[in-house]
C-alpha positions in Angstrom: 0.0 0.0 0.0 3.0 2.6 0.7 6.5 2.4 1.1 6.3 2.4 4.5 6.5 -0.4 7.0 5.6 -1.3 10.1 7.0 0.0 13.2 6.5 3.3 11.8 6.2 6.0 14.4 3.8 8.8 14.0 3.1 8.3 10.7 -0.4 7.3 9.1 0.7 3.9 7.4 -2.2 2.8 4.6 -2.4 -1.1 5.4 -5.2 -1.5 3.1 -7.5 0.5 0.5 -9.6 1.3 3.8 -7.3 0.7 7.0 -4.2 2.8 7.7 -2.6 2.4 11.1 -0.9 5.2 13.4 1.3 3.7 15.9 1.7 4.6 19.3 5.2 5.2 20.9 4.8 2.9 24.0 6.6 0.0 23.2 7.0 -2.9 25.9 6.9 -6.2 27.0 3.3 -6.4 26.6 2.8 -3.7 24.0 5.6 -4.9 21.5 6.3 -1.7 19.4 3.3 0.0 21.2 -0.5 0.0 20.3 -2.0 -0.1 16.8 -4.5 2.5 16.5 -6.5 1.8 13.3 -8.4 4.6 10.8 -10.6 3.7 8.8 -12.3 5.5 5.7 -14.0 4.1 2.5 -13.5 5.5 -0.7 -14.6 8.7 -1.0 -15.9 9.6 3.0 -14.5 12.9 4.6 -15.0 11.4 7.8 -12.9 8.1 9.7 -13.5 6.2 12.3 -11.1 5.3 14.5 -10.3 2.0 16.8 -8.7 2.0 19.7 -7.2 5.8 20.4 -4.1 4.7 22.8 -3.1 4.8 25.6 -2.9 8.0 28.6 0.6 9.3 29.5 1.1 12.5 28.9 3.5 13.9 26.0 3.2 10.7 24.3 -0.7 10.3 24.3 -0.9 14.3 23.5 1.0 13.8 20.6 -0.9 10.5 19.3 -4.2 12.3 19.8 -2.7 15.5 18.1 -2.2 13.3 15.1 -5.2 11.4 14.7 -6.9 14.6 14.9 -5.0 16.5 12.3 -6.2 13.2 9.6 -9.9 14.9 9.4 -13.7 14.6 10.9 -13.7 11.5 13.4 -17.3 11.1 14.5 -17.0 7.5 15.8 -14.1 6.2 18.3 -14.6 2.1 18.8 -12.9 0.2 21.7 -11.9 -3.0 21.3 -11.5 -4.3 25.0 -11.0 -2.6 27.9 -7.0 -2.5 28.5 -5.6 1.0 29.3 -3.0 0.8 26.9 -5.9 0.7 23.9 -8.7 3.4 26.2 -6.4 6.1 27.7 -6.8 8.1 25.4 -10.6 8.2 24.9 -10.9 11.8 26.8 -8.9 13.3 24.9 -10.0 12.3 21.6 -13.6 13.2 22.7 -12.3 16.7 23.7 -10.4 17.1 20.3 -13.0 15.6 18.1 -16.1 15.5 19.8 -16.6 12.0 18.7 -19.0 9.4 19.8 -17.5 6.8 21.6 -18.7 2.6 21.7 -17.8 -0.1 23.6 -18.6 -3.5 25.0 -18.1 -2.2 28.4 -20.4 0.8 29.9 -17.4 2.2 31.3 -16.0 3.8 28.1 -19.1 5.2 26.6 -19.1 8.4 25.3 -22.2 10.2 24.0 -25.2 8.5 22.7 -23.6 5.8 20.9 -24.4 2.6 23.1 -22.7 -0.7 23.8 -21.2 -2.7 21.3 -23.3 -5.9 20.0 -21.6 -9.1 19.0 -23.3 -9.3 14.7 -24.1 -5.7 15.1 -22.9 -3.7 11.4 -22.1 -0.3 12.1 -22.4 2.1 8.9 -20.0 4.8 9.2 -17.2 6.5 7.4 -18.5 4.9 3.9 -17.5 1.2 5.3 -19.6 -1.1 7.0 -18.4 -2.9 10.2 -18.8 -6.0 11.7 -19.1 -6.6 15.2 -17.6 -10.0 16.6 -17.6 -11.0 20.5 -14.2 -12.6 20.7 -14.1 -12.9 24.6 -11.1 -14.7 26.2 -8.0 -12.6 25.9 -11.0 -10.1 28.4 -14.7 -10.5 29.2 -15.0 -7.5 26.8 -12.8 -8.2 23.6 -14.0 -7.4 20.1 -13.1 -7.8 16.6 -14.1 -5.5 13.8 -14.4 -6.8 10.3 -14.3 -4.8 7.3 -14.5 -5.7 3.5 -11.3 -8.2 3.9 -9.7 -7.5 6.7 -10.1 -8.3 10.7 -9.2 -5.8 13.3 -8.4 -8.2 16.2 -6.5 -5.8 18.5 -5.1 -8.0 21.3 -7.3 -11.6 20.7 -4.4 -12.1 17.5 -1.1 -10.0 18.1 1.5 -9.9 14.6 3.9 -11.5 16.7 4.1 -14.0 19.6 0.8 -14.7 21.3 -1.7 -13.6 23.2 -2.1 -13.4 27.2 -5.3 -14.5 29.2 -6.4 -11.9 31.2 -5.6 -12.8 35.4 -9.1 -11.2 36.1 -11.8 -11.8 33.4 -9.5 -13.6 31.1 -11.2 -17.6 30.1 -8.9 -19.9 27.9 -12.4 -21.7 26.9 -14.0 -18.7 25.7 -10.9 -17.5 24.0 -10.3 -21.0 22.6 -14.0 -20.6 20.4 -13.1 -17.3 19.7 -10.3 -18.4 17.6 -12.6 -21.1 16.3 -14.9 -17.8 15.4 -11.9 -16.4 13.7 -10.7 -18.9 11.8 -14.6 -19.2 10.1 -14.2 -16.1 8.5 -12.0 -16.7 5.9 -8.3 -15.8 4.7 -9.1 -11.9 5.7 -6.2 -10.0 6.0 -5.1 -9.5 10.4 -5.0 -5.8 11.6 -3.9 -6.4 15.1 -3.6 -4.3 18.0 0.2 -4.5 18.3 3.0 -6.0 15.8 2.4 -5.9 12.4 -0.4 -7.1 9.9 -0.4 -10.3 8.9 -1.9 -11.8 5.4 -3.9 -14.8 6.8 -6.5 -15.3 9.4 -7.0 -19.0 8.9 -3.6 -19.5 9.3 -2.7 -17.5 11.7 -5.8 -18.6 14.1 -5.1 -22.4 13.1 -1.2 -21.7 14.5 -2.9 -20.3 17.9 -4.9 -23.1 18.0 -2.2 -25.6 17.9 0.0 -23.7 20.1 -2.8 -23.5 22.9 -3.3 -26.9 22.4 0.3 -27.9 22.8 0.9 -25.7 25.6 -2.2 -27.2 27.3 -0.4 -30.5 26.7 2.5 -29.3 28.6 0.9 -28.4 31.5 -0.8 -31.5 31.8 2.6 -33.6 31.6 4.0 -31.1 34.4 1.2 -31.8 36.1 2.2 -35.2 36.0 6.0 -34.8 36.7 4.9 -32.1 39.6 1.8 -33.5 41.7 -2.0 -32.2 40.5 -1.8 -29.9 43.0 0.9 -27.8 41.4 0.9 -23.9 41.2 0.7 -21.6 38.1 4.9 -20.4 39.1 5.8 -24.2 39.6 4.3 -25.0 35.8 5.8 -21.6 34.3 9.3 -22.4 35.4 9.0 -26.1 34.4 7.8 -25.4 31.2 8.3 -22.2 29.9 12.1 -22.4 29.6 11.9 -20.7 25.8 10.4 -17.7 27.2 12.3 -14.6 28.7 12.0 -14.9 32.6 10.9 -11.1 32.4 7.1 -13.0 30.7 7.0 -15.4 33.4 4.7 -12.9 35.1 2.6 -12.7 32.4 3.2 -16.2 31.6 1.7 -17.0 34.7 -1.6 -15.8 34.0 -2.1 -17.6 31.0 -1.1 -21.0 32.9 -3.6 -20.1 35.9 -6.1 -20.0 32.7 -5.3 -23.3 31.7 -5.4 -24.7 35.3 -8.9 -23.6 35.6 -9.6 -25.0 32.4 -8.2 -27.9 32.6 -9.6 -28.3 36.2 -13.0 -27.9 35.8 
């Protein structure tokens, strides 16, 4: 689409005829480069609408705001789950914009908008979105789908994977969600950190069997270690190939698969 590639700071990258990405300078350990926030804009419209406005720590967040509101009208913010790194910024953007801001959770409503509905199409900016309920990564996560593309924000990352949420966070519910993901075709991923990638069914189909053979893992360590073992006993047994500065992380995800597995 341009000559530019991804991480591209403060500059509108064009991902696809109708999705161009501005990305936030907050890298991390759970952000990757920083957060994805997505514009979108069918041919012709004046106006966007944006996913996801970033997150809220000062010159940074001022900056990122200042951009996306130098791009044009912006009428509609949507949130894709309810991390602060992805709805820090939704104050702001009202106060620059004025826009009308929608999300599963009550929490981040702004104006008269409403909650997010899983099948709801929203007709805005010339494009028509699709709302999916992909909890598991949160209670609250949502994907966006537009003409042939998926905005996934943190259910698929464009590198490594995902982490289950330690407070509202279910490995079942994120497991059909991938299911959900991979039914809608070879779409193009637009996720919210790390870069596009060209293949949902394959990319959902590689999460799948990496769940799946993490899950296997922490059944043989519960073998090797007593059923009784804790979430830091598993991660240290089995997560040798990951940097010990995850393991927190890490051990979220395997207190996920302990309660699914030990239901």
């Amino acid at each position: 689409m341009s000559g530019l590639e991804h991480p591209a700071y403060g500059l509108l990258r064009p991902v696809t005829d109708t999705a161009s990405v501005l990305l936030c300078d907050n890298p991390g350990l759970m952000t990757l480069e920083g957060t994805n926030t997505w514009v979108l804009r069918g041919p012709g419209s004046d106006e966007m609408v944006v996913v996801d406005p970033g997150p809220d720590d000062s010159v940074v967040a001022d900056e990122h705001i200042e951009r996306l509101a130098a791009l044009g009208p912006i009428p509609l913010v949507l949130i894709s789950h309810r991390h602060s790194d992805h709805t820090g910024g939704i104050d702001r953007i009202v106060a620059v914009t004025g826009a009308v801001v929608r999300s599963v959770g009550s929490g981040f409503l702004r104006g008269l908008g409403g909650p997010l509905t899983d099948g709801e199409v929203i007709d805005a900016a010339g494009l028509r979105i699709s709302v999916m309920a992909t909890p598991g990564h949160t209670a609250d996560s949502v994907c966006f789908l537009i003409d042939d593309a998926v905005l996934t924000a943190d259910t698929i990352l464009g590198r490594g994977t995902t982490v289950i949420d330690h407070e509202d966070g279910d490995l079942g519910d994120y497991l059909e969600s991938l299911r959900r993901l991979r039914g809608v075709g070879h779409r193009m991923v637009l996720p919210g950190h790390g870069p596009e990638l060209d293949d949902m069914v394959a990319v959902s189909e590689t999460y799948l069997a990496h769940r799946e053979e993490r899950l296997d893992q922490v059944r043989t360590a519960l073998g090797d270690l007593g059923d009784d073992a804790g979430a830091r006993q598993i991660v240290e047994h089995v997560y040798t190939d990951v940097d010990e500065k995850l393991w927190d992380a890490a051990e979220w995800s395997v207190q996920a698969q302990l309660n699914y597995l030990r239901r």
